[in-house]
N, C-alpha and C positions, 0 to 999 in steps of 0.2 A: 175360903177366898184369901189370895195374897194382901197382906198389908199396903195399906196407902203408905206413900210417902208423906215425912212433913212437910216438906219446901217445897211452894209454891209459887210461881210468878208469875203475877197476871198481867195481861197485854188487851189494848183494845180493837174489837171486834171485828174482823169484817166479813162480808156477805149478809146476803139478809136474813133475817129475823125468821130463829125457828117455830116451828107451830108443836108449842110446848110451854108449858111453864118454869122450867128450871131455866137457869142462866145461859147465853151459848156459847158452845164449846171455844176454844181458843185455835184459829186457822190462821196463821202468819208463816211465811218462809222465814229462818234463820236468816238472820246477818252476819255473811260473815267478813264484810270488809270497807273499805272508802274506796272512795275516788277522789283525787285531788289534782286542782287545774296544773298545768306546766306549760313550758314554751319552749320546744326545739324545732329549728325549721331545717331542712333543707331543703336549696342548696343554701348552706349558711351565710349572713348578713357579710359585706365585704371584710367588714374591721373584724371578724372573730373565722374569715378564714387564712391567714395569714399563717406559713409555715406549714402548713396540710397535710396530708398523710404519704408514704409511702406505699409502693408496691402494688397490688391490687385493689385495695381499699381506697375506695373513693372518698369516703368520709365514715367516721366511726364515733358515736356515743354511747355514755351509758350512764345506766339510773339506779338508784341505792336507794333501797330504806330502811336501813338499820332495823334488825330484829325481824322483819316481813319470813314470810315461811312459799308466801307464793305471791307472783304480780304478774302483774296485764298494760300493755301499753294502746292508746287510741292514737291510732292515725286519721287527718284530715285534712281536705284538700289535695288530694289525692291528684297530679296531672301529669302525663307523661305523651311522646310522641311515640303509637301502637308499633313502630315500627323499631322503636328501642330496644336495645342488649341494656338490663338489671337485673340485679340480684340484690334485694335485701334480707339480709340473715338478725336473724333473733336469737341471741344465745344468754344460756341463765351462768349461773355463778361458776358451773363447771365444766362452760365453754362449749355444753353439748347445744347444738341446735334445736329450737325450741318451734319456729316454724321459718320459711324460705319466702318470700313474694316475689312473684317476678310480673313481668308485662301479661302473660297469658292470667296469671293466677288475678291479676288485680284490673284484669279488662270489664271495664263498666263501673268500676268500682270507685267510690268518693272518698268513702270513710268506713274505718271498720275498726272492732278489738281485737289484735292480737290474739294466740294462745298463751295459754297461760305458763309462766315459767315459775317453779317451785326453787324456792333460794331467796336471799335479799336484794337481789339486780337481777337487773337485765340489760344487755348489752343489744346494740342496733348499728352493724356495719352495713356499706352502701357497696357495693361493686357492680361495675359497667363502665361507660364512655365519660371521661372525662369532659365538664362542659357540654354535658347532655340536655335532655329537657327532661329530665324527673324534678319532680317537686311534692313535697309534700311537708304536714305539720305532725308533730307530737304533740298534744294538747294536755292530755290528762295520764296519769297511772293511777292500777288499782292498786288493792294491795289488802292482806288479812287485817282485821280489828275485828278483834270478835265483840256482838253484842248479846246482851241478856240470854240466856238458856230460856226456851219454853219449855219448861220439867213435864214429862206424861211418861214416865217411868211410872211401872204399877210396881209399887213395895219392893224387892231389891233389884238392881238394875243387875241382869245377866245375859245383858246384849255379849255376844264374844266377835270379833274380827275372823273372818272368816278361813283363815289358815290353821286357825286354832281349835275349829269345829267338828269334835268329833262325833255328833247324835246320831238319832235314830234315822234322819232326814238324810245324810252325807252321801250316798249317790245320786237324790234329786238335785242337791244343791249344788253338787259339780256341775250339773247337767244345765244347771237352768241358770245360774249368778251372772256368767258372762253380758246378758242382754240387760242386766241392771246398771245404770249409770248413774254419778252426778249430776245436775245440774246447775252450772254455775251463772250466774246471771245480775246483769248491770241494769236496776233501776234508775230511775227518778223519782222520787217522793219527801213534797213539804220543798220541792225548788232546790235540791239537793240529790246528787246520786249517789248510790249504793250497792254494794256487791249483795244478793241474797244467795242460797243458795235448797235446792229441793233434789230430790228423785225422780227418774224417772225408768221405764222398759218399752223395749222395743217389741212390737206386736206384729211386724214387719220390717223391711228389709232397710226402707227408710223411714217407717212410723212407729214413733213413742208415743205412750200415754203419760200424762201427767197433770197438775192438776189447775184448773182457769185460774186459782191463785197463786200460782206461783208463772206461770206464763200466759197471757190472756189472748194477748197481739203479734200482728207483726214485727211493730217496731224492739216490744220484747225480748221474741223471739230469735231475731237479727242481732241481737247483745246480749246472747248465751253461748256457751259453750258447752257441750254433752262432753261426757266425758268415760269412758270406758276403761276397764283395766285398770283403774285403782284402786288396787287389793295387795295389803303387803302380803310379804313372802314371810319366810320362818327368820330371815334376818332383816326385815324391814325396809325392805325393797320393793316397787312398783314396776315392776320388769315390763309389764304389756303398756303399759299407760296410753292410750291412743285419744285424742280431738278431735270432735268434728261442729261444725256449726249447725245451727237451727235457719232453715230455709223460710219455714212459712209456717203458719199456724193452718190446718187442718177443717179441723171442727172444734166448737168451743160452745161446754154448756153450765152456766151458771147454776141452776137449781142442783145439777151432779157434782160442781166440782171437777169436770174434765176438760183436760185440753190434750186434741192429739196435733202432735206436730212432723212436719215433714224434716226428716236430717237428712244433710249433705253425705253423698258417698255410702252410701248403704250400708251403713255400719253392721246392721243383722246379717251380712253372707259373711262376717268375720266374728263376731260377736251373739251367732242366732236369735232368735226370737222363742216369745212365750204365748201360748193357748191361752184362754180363758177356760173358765170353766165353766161347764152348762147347766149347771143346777145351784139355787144358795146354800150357803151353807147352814149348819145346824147346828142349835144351844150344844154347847161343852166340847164340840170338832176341835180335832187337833191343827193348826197351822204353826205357819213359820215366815216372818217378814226380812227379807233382806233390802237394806238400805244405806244410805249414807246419812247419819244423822249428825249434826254441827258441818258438815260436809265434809267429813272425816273418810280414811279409809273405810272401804265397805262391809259390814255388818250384819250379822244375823242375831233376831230375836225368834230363839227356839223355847227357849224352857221356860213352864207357866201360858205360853202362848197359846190361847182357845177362845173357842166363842163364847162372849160371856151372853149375848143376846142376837138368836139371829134377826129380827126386826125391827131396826131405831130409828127414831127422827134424823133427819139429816137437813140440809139447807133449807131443802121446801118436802115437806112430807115425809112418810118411811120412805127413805133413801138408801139407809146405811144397815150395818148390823155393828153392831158394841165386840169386842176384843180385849186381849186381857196382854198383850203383846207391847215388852220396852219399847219406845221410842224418842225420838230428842226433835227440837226443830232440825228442820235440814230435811226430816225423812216425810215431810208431807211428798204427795205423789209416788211411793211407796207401792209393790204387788206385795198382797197377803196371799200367798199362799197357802192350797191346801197340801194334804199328805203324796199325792198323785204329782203334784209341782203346777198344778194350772194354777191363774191366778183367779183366787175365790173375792178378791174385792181390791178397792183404791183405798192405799188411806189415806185420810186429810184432816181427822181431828183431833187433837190431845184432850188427854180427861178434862172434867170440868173441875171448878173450884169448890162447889157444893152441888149437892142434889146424886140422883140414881147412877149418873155418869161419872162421879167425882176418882172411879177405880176402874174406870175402863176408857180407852181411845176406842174409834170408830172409822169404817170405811163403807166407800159406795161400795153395796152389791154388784155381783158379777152379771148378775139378769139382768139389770137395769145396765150395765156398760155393753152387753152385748146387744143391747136394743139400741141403745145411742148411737155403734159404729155400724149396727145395719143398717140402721136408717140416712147415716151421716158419713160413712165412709166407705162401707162393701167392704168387698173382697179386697186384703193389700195384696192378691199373688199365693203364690206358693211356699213360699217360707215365711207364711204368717198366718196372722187371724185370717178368717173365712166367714163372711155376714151372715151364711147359710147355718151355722152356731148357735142366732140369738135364739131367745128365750124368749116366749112372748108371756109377758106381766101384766 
């Protein structure tokens, strides 16, 4: 068996109480950033709009935080006449446009976050009718600070980035990486916000799986952003990088650990989707977990990766089975694949601190997820899961 690590950092607990005696495992989303309040309005107070812009720019600001590697800006107050010509652009450090809003895109809409733009600014020009009726506020930006590592690295960490992957696996993981995403994601917690960020894949055209702690709700879910195509290239480049928002929460179940959510724009007819797989897996099987862990470019833990127990305690009962597969915070909500590329489970637990678990992380079973979305979600169509799959447990 590989070597434990020594360094350890322990976090406190949530979900309830395992039915076990050893301590329980450690389930927190990574931290990877703040929120911090601001105040830009437009259309700007009379005394700060004096001297104004030229050309087509109606009005233009922008936001700096020195050192930041990515930032999110909140709109609110959001008010306009449906009948209005606007254009608001978002653009990051390098001028490339980051997202566009206009009247259609922001109909019904009050408040929302931005996509994200990677750089230390972001820039927010206004173009339309001068002396129009848009109005809206800037309230807050996010921005990276990272907090504490959750260590669940089993003995050396040989996660590699996925451009660099050349194993035994390398035509299923061309095949299947696409439908893996980030998830980046604006908390509240302790009366303070927070960027976390987790994993997630898409099982459908519009349906990701990932896990109730890291998205539970709607309101959540409405302050995430999925994110696709963050995968460097061999010179460190994100060529496909694509956004999309989180619409609604799905189904949602505690004792598993899942949440499936509905995304905007059907990211799986560009991005496809992944199978489950119909049978559990089995002591010493070989898998392979692609992830985003710290919420870093996307990653694959292949080598050492196997069952270390197909049967383990998990939230409320045997839930889960034990793994021997790197991972960091970030990569909860994670597909463990097996050698075929179906996904053989969810993961959501980093080793424990002492006890049987202390060299292994954990994931819900794929029997017990196929019975979840028969019961709770069906069939999403034909480029996806198919309820007629589950497994009866």
């Amino acid at each position: 068996m590989r070597l434990l690590a020594a360094a350890i950092i322990v976090f406190a607990t949530l979900g309830p109480a395992l039915a076990q005696e050893e301590p329980p495992p450690l389930s927190v989303p990574h931290t990877e950033g703040v929120v911090e309040q601001i105040a830009a309005s437009f259309p700007p107070p009379p005394d700060e709009s004096g001297g104004g812009t030229t050309g087509p720019v109606v009005w233009a600001q922008s936001f700096l935080r020195a050192g930041a590697t990515l930032m999110q800006l909140h709109f609110s107050d959001i008010s306009f006449d449906t009948n209005e010509f606007f254009q608001i652009e978002i653009v990051n450090r390098n001028g490339e446009v980051v997202q566009t809003l206009t009247n259609e895109t922001l109909a019904g809409v009050d408040a929302l976050w931005t996509n994200i733009g990677w750089g230390q600014s972001l820039g927010v020009s206004v173009y339309g009718n001068r002396g129009g009726t848009l109005a809206f506020t800037i309230d807050a930006v996010s921005f990276d600070k990272r907090g504490p590592v959750l260590e669940s690295i089993i003995g050396e960490d040989e996660r590699e980035h996925i451009y660099r992957y050349e194993g035994q696996f390398l035509p299923v993981v061309d095949r299947v990486q696409g439908a893996v995403a980030k998830l980046s994601i604006i908390k509240t917690a302790g009366g303070r916000q927070i960027r976390e960020v987790c994993t997630g894949f898409l099982i459908g055209d519009d349906t990701l799986v990932t896990n109730e702690h890291c998205v539970a709700d709607d309101e959540t879910c409405r302050a995430t952003k999925v994110i696709f195509g963050f995968t460097y290239n061999t010179i460190g480049q994100t060529p496909g990088l694509e956004q999309y928002d989180c619409q609604s929460v799905m189904a949602v179940d505690v004792p598993l650990d899942i949440s499936v959510l509905k995304i905007a724009q059907k990211p799986g007819m560009r991005w496809g989707t992944l199978a489950l797989a119909a049978e559990d897996v089995l002591v010493d099987q070989q898998l392979f977990v692609l992830q985003h862990p710290l919420g870093e470019a996307k990653q694959i833990s292949e080598a050492g990766c196997a069952v270390f127990e197909a049967v383990s305690p998990g939230r409320s009962g045997q839930t889960d089975f034990a793994h021997l597969c790197d991972t960091l915070g970030g990569s909860s909500g994670s597909p463990v694949f097996n050698a075929a590329g179906e996904v053989a489970g969810l993961h959501h637990w980093g080793r424990m601190v002492v006890g049987r678990y202390s060299g292994s992380n954990r994931a819900v079973r794929a029997g017990l997820i196929n019975a979840f979305l028969a019961e709770h979600v069906g069939s999403v169509g034909d480029h996806g899961y198919d309820g007629q799959q589950a497994v009866d447990q």
